[in-house]
C-alpha positions as CSV (number, residue, x, y, z in Angstrom):
1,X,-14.5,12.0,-11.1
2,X,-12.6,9.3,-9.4
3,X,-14.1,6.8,-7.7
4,X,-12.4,4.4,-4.2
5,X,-13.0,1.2,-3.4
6,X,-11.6,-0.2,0.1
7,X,-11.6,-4.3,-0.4
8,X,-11.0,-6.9,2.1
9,X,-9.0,-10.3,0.4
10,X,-8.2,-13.3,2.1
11,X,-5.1,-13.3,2.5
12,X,-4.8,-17.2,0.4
13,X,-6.6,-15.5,-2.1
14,X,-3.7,-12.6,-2.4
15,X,0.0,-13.2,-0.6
16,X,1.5,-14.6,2.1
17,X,-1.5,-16.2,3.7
18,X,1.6,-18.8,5.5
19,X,3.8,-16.4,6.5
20,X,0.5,-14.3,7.9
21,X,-1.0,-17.1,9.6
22,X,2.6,-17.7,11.4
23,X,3.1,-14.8,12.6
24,X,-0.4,-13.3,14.0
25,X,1.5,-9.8,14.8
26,X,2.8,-8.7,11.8
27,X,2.3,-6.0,9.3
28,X,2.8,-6.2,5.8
29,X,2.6,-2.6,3.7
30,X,3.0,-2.8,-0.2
31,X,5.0,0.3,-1.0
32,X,4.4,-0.4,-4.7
33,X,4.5,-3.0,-7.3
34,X,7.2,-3.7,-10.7
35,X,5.9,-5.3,-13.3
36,X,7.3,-6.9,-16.2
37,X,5.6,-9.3,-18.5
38,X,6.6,-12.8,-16.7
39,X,6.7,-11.7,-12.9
40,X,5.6,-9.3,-10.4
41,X,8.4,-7.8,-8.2
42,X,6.8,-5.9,-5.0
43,X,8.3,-3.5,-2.6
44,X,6.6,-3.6,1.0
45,X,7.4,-2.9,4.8
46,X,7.6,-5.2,7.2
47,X,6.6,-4.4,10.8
48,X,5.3,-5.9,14.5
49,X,7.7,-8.8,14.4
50,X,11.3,-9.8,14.6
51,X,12.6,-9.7,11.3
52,X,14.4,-13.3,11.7
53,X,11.1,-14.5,12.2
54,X,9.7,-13.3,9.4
55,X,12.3,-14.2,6.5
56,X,12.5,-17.6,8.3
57,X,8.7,-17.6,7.4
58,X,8.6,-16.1,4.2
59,X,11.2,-18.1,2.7
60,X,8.3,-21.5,3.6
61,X,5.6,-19.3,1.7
62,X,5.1,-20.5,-1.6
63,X,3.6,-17.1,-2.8
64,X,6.6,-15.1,-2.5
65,X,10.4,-16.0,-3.2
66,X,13.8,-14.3,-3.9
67,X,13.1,-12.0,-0.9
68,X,15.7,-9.8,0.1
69,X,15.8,-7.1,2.2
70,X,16.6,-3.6,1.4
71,X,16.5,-1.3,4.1
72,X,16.0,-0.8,8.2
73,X,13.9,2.5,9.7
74,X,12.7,2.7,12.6
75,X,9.6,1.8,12.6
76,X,9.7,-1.0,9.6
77,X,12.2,-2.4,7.1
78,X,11.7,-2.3,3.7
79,X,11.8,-5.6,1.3
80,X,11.9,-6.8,-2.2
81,X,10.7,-10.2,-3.7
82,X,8.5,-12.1,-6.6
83,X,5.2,-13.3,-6.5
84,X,4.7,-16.2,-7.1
85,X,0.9,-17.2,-7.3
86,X,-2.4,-15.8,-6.8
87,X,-1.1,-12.0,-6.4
88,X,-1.0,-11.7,-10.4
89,X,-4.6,-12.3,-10.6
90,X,-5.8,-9.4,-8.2
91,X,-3.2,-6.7,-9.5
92,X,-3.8,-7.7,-13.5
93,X,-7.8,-7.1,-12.2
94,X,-7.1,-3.1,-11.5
95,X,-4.4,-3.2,-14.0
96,X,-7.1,-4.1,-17.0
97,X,-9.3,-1.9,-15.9
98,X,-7.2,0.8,-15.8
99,X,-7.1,1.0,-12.1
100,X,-4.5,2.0,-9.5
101,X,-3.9,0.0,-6.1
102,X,-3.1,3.1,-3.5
103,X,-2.4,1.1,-0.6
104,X,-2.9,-2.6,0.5
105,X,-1.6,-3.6,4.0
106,X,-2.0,-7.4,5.5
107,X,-2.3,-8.6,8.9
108,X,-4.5,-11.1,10.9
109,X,-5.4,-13.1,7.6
110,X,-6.4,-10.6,5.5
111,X,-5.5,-8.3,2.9
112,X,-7.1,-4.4,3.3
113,X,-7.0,-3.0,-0.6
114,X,-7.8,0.3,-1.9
115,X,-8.2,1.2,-5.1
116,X,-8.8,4.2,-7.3
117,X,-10.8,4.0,-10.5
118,X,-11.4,6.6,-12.9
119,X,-15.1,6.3,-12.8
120,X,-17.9,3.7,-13.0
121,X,-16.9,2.0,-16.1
122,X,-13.6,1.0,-15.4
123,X,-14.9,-0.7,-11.9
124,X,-17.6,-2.1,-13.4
125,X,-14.8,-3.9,-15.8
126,X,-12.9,-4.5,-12.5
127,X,-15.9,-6.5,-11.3
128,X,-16.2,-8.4,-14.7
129,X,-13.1,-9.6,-14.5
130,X,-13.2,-10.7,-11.3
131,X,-16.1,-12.4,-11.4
132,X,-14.7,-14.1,-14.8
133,X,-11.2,-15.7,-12.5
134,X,-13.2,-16.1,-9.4
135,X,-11.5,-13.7,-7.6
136,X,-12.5,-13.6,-4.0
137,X,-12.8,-10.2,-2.0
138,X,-15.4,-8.0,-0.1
139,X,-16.3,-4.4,-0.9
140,X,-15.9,-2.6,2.1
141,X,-16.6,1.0,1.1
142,X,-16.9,2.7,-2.2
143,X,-16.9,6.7,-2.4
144,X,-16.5,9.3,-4.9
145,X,-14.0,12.4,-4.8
146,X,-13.7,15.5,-7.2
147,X,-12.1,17.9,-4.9
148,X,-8.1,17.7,-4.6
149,X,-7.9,19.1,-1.3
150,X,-9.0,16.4,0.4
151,X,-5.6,14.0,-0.7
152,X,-7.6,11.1,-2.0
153,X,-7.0,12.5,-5.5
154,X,-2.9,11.9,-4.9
155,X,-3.4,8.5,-3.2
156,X,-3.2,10.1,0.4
157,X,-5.2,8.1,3.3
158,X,-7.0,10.6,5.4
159,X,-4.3,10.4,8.5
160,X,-1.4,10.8,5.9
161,X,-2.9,13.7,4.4
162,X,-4.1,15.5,8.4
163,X,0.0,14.6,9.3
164,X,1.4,16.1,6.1
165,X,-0.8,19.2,6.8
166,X,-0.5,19.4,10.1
167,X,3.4,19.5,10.0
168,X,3.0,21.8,7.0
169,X,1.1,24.4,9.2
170,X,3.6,24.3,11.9
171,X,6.1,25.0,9.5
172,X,8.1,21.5,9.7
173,X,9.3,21.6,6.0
174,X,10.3,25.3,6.3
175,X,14.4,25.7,6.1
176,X,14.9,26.4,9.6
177,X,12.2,23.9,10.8
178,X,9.8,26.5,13.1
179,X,9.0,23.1,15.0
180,X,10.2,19.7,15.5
181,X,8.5,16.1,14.4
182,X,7.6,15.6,18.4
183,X,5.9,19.0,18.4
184,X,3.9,18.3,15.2
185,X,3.2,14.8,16.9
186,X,2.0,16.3,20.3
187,X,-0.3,19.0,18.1
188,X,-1.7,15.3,16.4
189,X,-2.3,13.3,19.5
190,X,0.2,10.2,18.0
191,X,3.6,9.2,18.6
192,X,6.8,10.3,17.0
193,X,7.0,6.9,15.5
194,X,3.7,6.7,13.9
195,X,4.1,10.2,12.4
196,X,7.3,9.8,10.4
197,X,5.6,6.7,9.3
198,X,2.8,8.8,7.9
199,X,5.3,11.2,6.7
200,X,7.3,9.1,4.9
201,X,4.5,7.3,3.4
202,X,2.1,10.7,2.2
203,X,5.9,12.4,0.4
204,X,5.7,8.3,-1.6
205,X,2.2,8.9,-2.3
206,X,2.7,11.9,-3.5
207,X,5.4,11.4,-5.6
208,X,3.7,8.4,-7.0
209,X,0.6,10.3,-8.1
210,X,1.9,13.1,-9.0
211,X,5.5,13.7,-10.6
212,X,5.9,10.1,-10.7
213,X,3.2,8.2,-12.6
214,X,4.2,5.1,-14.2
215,X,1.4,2.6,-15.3
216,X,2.3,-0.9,-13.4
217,X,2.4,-2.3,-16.8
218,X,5.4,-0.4,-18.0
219,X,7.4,0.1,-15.3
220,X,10.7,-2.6,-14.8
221,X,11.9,-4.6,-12.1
């Protein structure tokens, strides 16, 4: 049975507590995380701020350098960079005890982790070796899942998994579509934007934790 834990990290204690603290209106998504044995490559979205702004900010931040970005949407644009201090310790936390980070999204000064472990043991050593490099966070919530229909199993949040069923229903991903991505939005009470953002982040999730695991030790920049 897996077991979640939501944490909230200061964002000094994780990444880009300058660039953060600049810029009180943006929102930083990690997408996922490339690890070799020297340096931690992540792949995130940026959102809620001119993106001038933010590489002019980023590029003063002393945890992060090498940025470069790799794609525009519509809602957000996607980055690369390397870490440069204090992220290693957090990942190589979840990473020794065989844990996976699902989603971690920054904004206001703080870091919003979560985190599946594959039972009580493993976060039990997750708290060990926190404790052991005094690493600073604050459990939020912890639950338990054993039922895959829920999406927490496949590293779905609940709104991804209610948008990727939804549209599923309405028979978006049949070939013709019997609706459109406003329709499904309408049927979910959100905008058109915020949908293909769910979207688009449930088909990574779901790719990640299903026909594309990789542990974070193994996989190359």
């Amino acid at each position: 049975m897996s077991l979640f834990a939501e944490f909230h990290v200061p964002s000094e204690d994780f990444a880009l507590s300058s660039t953060l603290e600049r810029l009180p209106d943006l929102v930083v998504e990690i997408d996922r995380v490339a690890a070799s044995e020297e340096v931690l490559t992540p792949y995130f979205w940026v959102s809620g701020v001119d993106l001038d702004e933010f590489e002019t900010a980023a590029e003063a931040d002393p945890s992060i350098e090498d940025l470069r970005r790799l794609d525009d949407f519509e809602a957000a644009s996607l980055y690369r960079g390397t870490w440069t201090e204090n992220v290693d310790t957090m990942v190589y936390a979840s990473t020794q005890a065989g844990a996976t980070i699902l989603e971690a999204k920054g904004q206001h000064g703080v870091w919003d982790i979560r985190i599946r472990f594959d039972g009580r043991e493993p976060l039990d050593e997750f708290q060990r070796y926190a404790d052991r490099y005094d690493i600073s966070f604050r459990l939020e919530k912890l639950y338990e899942t054993d039922h895959p229909r829920t999406g927490s199993r496949y590293g779905l949040t609940a709104k991804q998994y209610e948008a990727l069923n939804t549209a599923w229903e309405l028979g978006y991903f049949e070939d013709p579509r019997e609706t459109t991505l406003d329709e499904v939005a309408d049927e979910l009470g959100i905008t058109r934007q915020s949908l293909s953002q769910r979207l688009r982040r449930g088909h990574h999730a779901l790719v990640a934790n299903t026909i594309r695991v990789t542990p974070l030790a193994e996989e190359k920049a």
